[in-house]
Backbone bond lengths (Angstrom), bond angles and torsions (degrees), N, CA, C in turn:
res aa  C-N    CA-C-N  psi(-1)  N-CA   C-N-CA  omega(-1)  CA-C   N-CA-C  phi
1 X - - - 1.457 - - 1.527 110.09 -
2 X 1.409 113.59 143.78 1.996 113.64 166.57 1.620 72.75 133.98
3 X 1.831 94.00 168.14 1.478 126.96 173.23 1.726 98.47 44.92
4 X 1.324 103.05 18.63 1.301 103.66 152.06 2.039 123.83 71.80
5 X 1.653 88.44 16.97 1.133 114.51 168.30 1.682 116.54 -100.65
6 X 1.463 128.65 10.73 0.972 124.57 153.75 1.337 134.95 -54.47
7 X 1.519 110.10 143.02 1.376 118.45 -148.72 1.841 109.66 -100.69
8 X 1.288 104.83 84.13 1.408 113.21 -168.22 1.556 115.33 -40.85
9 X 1.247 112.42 -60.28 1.259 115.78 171.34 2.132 121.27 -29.07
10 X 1.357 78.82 -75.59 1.921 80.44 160.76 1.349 134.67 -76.84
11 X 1.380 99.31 7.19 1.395 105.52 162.83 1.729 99.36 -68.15
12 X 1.464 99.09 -69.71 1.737 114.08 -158.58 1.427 104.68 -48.60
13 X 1.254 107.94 -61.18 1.650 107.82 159.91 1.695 136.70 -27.55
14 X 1.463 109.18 -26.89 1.281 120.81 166.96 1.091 130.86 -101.66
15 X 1.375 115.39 -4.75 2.060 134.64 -147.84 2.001 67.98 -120.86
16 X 0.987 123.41 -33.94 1.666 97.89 -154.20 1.609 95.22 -90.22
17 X 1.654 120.58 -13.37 1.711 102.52 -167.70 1.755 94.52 -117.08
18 X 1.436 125.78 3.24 1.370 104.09 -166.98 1.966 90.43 -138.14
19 X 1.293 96.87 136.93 1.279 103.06 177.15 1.901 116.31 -75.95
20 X 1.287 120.92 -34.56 1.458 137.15 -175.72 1.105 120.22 -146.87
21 X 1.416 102.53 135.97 1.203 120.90 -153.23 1.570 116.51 -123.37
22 X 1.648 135.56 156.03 1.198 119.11 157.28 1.700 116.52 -119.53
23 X 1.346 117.46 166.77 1.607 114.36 178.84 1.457 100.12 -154.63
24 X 1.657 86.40 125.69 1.666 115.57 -174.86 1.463 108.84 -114.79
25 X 1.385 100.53 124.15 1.558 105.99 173.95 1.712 111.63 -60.96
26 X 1.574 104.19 121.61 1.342 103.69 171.61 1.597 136.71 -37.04
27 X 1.490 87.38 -34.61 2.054 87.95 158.03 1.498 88.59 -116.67
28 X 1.594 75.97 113.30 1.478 96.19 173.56 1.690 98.36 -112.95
29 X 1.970 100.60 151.70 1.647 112.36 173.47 1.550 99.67 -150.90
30 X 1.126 110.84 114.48 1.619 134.47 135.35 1.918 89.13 90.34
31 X 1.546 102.96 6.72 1.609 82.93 -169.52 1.421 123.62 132.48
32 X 1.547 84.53 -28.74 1.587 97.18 -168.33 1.626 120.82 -71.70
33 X 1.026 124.93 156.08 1.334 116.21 -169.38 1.741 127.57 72.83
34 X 1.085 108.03 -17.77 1.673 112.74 174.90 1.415 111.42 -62.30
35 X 1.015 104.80 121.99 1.445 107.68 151.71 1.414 140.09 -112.00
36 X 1.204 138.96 167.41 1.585 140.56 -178.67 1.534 108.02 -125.09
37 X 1.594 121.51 107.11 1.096 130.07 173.89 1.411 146.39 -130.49
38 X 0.995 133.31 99.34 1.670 138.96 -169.42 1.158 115.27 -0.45
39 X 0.964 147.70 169.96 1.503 158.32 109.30 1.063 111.93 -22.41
40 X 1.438 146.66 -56.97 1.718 134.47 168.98 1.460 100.87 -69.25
41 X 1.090 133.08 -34.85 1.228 117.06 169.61 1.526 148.40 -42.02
42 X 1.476 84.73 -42.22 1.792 123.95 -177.49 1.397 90.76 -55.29
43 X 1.588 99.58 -62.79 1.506 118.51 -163.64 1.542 114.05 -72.03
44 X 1.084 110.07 -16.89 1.680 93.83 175.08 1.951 102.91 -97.34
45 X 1.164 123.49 -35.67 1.195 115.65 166.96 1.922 133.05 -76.18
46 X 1.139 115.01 -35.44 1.545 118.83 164.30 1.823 115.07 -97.34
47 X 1.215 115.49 -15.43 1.668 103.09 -167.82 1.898 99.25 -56.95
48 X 0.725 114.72 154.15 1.341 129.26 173.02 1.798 110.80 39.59
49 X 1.451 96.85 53.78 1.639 80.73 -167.00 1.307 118.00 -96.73
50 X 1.246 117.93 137.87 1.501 136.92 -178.79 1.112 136.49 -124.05
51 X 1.212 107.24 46.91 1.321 123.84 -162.75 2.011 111.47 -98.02
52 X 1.135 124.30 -6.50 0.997 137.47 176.42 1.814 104.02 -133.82
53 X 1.341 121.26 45.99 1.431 130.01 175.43 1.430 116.38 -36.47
54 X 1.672 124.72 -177.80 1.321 104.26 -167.92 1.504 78.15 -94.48
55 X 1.368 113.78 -176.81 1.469 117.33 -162.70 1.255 114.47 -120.43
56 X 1.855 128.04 27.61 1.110 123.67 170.69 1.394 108.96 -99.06
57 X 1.467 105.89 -9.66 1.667 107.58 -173.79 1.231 101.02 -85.96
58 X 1.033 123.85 -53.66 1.601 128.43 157.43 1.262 115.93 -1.97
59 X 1.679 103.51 -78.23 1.329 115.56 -173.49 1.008 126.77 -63.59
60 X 1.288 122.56 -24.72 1.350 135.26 149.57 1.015 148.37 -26.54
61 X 1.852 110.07 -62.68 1.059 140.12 167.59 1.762 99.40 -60.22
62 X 0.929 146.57 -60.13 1.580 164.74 -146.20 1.285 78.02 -71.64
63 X 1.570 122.38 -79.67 1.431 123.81 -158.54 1.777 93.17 -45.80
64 X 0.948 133.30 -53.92 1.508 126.08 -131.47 1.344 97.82 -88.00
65 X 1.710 124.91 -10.99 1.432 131.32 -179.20 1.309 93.48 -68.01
66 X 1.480 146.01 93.11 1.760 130.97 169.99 1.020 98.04 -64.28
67 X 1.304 125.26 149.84 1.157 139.46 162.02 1.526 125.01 106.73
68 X 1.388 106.64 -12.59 1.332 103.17 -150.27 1.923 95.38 -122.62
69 X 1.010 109.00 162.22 1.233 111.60 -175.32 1.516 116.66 -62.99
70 X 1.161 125.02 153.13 2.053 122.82 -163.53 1.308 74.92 -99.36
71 X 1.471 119.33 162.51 1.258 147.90 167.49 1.604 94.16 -89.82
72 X 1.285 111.85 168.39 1.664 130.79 177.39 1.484 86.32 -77.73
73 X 1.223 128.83 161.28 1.445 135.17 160.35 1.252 126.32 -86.77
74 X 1.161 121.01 123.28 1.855 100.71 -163.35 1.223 90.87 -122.42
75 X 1.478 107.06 134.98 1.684 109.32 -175.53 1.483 109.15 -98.63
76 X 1.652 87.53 156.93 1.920 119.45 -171.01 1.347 108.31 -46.45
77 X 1.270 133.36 154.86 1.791 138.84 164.68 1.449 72.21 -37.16
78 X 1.541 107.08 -99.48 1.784 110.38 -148.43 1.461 117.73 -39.98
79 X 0.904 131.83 -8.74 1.777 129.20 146.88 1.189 121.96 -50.80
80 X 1.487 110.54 -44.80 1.829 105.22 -162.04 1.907 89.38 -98.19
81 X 1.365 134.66 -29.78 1.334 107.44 -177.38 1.666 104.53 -85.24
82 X 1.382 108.69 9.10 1.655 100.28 156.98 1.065 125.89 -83.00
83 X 1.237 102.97 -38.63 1.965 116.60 156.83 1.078 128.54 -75.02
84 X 1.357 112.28 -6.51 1.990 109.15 164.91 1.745 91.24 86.02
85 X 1.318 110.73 7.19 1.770 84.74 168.05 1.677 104.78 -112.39
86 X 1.447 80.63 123.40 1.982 99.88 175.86 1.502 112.99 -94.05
87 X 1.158 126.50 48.39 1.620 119.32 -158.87 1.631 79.17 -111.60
88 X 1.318 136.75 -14.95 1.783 109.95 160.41 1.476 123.79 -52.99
89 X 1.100 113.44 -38.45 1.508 128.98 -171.90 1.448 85.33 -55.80
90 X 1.608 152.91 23.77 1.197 130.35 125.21 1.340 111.89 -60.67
91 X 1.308 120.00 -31.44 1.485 114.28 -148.44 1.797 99.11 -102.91
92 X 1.167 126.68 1.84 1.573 126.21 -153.05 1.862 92.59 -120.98
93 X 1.442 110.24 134.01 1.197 114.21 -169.24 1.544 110.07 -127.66
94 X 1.094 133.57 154.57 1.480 150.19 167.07 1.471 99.75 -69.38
95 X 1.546 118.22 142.50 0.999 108.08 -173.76 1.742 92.02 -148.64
96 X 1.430 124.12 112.12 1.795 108.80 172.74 1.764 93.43 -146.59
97 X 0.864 93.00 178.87 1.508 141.55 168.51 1.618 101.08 -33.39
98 X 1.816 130.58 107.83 1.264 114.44 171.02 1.486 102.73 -85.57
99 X 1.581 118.98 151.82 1.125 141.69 -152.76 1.829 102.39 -128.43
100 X 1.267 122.79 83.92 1.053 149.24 156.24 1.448 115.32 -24.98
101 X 1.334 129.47 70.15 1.351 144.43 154.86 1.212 157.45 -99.83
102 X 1.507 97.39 39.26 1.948 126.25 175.31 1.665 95.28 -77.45
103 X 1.616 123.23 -28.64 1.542 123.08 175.02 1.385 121.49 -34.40
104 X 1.247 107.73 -24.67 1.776 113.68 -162.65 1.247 116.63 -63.02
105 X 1.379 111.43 -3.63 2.142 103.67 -169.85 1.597 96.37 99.06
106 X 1.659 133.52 -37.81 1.274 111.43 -177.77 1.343 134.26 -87.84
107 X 1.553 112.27 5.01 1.530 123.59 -170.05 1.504 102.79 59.44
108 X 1.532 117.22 14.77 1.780 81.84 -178.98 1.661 80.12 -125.12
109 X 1.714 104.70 -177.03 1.401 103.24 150.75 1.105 145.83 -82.53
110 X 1.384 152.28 159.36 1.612 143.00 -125.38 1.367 93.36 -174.19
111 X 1.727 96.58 163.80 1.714 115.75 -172.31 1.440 100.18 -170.77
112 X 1.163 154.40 141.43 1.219 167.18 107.19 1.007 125.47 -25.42
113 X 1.644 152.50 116.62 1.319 155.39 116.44 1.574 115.49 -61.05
114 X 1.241 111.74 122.80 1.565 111.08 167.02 1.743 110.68 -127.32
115 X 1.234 102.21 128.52 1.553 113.22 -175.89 1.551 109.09 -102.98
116 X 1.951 98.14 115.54 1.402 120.40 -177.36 1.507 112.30 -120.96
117 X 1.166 107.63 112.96 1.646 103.70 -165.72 1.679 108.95 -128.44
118 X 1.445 120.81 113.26 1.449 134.05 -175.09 1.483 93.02 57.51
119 X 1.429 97.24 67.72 1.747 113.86 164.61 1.712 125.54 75.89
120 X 1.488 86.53 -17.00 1.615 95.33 -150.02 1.792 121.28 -96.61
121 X 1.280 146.10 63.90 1.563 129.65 -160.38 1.238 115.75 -21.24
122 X 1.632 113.65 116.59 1.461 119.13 151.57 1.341 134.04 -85.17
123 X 1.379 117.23 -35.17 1.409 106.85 173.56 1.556 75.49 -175.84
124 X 1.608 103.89 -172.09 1.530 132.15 -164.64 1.777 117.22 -155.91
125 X 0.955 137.92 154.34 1.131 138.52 175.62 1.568 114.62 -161.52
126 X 1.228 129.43 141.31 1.895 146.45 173.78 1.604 103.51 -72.27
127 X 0.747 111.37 160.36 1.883 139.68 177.96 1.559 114.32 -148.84
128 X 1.461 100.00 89.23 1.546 113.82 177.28 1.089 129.29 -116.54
129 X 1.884 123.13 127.93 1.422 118.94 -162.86 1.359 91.04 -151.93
130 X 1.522 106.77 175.89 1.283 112.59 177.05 1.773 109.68 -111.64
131 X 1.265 99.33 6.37 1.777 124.15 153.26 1.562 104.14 -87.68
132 X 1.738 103.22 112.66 1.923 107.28 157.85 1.395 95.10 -33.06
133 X 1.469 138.29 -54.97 1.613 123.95 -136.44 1.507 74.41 -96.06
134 X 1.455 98.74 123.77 1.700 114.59 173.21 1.236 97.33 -121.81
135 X 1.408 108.31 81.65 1.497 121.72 169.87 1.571 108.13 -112.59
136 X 1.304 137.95 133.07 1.339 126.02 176.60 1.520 113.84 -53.20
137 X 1.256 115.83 -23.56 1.567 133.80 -162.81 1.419 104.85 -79.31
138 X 2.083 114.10 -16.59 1.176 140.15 -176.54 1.413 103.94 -106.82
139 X 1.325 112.05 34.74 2.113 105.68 -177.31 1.136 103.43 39.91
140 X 1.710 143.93 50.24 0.983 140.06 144.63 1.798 117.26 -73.35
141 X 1.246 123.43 172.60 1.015 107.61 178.05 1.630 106.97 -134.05
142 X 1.302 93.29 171.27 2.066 93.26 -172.60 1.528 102.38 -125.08
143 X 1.678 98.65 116.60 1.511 111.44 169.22 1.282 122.66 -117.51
144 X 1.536 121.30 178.14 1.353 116.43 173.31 1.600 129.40 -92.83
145 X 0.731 107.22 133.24 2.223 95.27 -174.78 1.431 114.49 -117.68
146 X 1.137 122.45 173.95 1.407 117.70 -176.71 1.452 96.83 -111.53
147 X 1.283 96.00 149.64 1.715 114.43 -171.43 1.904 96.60 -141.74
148 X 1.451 92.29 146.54 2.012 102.72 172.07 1.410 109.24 -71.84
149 X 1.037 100.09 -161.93 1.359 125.27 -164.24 1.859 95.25 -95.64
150 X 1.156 126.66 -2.21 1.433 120.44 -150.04 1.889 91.74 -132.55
151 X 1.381 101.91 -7.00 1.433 87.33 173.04 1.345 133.77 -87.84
152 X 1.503 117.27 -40.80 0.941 102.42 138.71 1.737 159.14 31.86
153 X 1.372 84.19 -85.91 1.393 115.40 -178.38 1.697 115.82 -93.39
154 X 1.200 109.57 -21.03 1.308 130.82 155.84 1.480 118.39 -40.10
155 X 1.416 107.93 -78.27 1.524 149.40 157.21 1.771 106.42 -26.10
156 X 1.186 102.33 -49.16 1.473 105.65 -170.82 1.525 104.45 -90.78
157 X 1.327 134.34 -23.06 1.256 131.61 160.91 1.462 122.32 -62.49
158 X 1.143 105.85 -57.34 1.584 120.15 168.29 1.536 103.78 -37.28
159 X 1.469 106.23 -67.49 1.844 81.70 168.71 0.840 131.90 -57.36
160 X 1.661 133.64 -48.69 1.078 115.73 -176.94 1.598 134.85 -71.78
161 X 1.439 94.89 6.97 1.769 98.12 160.54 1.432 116.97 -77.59
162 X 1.513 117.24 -42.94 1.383 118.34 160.82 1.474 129.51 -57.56
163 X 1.307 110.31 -42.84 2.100 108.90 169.95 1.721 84.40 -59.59
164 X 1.093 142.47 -48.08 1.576 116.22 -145.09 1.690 98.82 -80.72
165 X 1.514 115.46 -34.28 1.563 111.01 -173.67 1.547 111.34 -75.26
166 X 0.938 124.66 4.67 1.726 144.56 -152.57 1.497 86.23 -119.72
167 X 1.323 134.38 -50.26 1.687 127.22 -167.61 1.710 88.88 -76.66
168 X 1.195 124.65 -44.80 1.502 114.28 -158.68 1.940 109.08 -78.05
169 X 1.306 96.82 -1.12 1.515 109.00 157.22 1.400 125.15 -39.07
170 X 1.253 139.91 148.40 1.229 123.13 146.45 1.643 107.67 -112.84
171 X 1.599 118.83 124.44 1.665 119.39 -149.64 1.375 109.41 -64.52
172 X 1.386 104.18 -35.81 1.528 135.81 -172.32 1.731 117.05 -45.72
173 X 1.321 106.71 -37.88 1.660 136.29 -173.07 1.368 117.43 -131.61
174 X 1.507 115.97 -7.20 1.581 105.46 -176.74 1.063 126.19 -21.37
175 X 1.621 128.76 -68.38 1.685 143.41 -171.13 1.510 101.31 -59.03
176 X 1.413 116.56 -44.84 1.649 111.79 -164.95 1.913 91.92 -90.29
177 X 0.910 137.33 1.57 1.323 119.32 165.08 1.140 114.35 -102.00
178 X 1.115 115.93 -17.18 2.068 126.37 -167.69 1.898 91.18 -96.76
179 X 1.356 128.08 -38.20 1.022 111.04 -177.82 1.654 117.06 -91.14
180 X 1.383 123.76 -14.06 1.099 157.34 160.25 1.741 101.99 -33.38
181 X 1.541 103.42 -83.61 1.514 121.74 -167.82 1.673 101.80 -54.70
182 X 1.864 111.85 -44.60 1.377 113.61 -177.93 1.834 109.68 -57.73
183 X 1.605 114.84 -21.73 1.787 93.26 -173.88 1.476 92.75 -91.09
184 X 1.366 126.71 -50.52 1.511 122.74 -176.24 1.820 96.84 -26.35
185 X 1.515 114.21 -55.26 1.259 120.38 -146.02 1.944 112.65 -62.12
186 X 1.511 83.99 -24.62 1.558 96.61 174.76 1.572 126.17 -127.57
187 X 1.517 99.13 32.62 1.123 121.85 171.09 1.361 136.10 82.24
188 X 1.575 109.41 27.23 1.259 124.07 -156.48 1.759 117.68 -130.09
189 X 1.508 92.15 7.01 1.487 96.82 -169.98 1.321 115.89 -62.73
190 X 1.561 132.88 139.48 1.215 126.48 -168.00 1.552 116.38 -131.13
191 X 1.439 121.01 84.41 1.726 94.71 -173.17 1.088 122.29 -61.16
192 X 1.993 136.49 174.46 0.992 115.53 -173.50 1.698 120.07 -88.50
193 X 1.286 101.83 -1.06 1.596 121.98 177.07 1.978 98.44 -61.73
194 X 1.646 124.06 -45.56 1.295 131.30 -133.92 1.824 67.65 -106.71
195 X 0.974 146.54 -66.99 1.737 141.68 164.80 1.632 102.20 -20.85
196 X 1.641 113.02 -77.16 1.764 85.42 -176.14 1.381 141.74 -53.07
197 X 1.947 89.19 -23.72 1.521 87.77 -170.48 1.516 107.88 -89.68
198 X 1.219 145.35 -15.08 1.564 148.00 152.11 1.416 99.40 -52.02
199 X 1.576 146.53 -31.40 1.394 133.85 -174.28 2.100 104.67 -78.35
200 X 1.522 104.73 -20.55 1.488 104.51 -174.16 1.246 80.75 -98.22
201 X 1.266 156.06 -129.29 1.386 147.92 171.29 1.728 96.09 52.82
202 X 1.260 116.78 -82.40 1.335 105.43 176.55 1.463 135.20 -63.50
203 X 1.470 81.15 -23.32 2.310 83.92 168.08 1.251 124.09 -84.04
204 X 1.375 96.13 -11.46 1.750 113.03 157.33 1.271 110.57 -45.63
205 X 1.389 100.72 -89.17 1.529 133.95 -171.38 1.626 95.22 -34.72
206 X 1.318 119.27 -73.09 1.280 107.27 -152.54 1.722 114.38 -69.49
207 X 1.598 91.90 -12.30 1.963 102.23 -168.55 1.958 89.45 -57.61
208 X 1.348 99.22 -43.08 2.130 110.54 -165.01 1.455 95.41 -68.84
209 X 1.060 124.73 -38.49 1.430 130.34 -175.93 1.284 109.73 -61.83
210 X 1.651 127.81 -48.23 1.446 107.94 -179.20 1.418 100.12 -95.84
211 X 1.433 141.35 -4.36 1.200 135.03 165.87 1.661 96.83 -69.57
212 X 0.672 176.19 101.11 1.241 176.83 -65.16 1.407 106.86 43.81
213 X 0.994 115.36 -78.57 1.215 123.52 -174.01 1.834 122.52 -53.19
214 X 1.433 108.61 7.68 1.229 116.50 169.72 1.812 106.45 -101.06
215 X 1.673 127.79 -15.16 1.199 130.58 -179.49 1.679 89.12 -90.04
């Protein structure tokens, strides 16, 4: 969600079954930037957000102000992952479901790391604080917990769903195909052919617009 590529649909879908929520900046570090926010919250800051609009209306509007100074043009998400520049993904955040884990026996909050290396579980360890962000980098602390016989194996599946979605990658395009499929997916896909021709489209429009405006 952000720059106004949030995905309404799974928004509503998530706002209707979970009361609280958290949102992590996609480059995420040590914690920073997370937040924890309500359900009216969600909704008064992301519902309908448009804050990164598509950018021909924009330009539009700017052109049609006479008189007044043009803004720089700042191009659409689907511009820059046509161009391979991902430098929005400052602005684009993870957004799910907070997961309520004072249950554990420690009164604090908790998180799991488990280390699986060439398929295999090596060990595991908890992250407990009385900060949600149970980051060590957050004075969290690292203890030991007891786990079955079945976790393990848990652990080692979980990766190997990720090594297998990671081979069907292509390395070359990862970001512009993974972010690619996500605007198609919510209705935003843009080739760069359907980008030039909406930029003449508007030099149209405005060329008739001030030709007009001289009768």
């Amino acid at each position: 969600m952000g720059l106004g590529i949030t995905d309404e649909k799974k928004l509503e879908e998530m706002l209707s079954q979970y009361e609280n929520f958290v949102v992590k900046p996609i480059r995420g570090l040590q914690g920073r930037g997370v937040r924890f926010l309500s359900r009216q919250e969600v909704m008064d800051k992301y519902k309908s957000d448009k804050s990164f609009s598509f950018y021909g209306l924009n330009l539009l509007l700017d052109n049609l102000s006479l008189g007044k100074p043009k803004r720089k043009h700042v191009p659409s998400v689907e511009e820059m992952v046509c161009d391979g520049d991902f430098s929005f993904e400052d602005g684009i955040s993870q957004f799910q479901p907070f997961v309520e884990s004072r249950k554990n026996g420690f009164g604090e909050y908790s998180s799991i790391r488990a280390i699986v290396c060439n398929g295999k579980f090596v060990d595991a360890y908890m992250r407990t604080s009385v900060n949600p962000r149970v980051n060590l980098s957050q004075d969290a602390k690292a203890v030991s917990f007891y786990y079955d016989s079945n976790f393990p194996e848990f652990c080692e599946n979980i990766a190997g769903v990720f090594e297998t979605k990671v081979k069907e990658q292509d390395s070359e395009n990862f970001k512009r195909d993974i972010y690619q499929k996500y605007l198609e997916g919510i209705g935003r896909g843009v080739e760069k052919w359907e980008i030039f021709l909406e930029k003449e489209m508007v030099k149209v429009f405005l060329f008739a617009v001030k030709q007009s405006q001289k009768y």
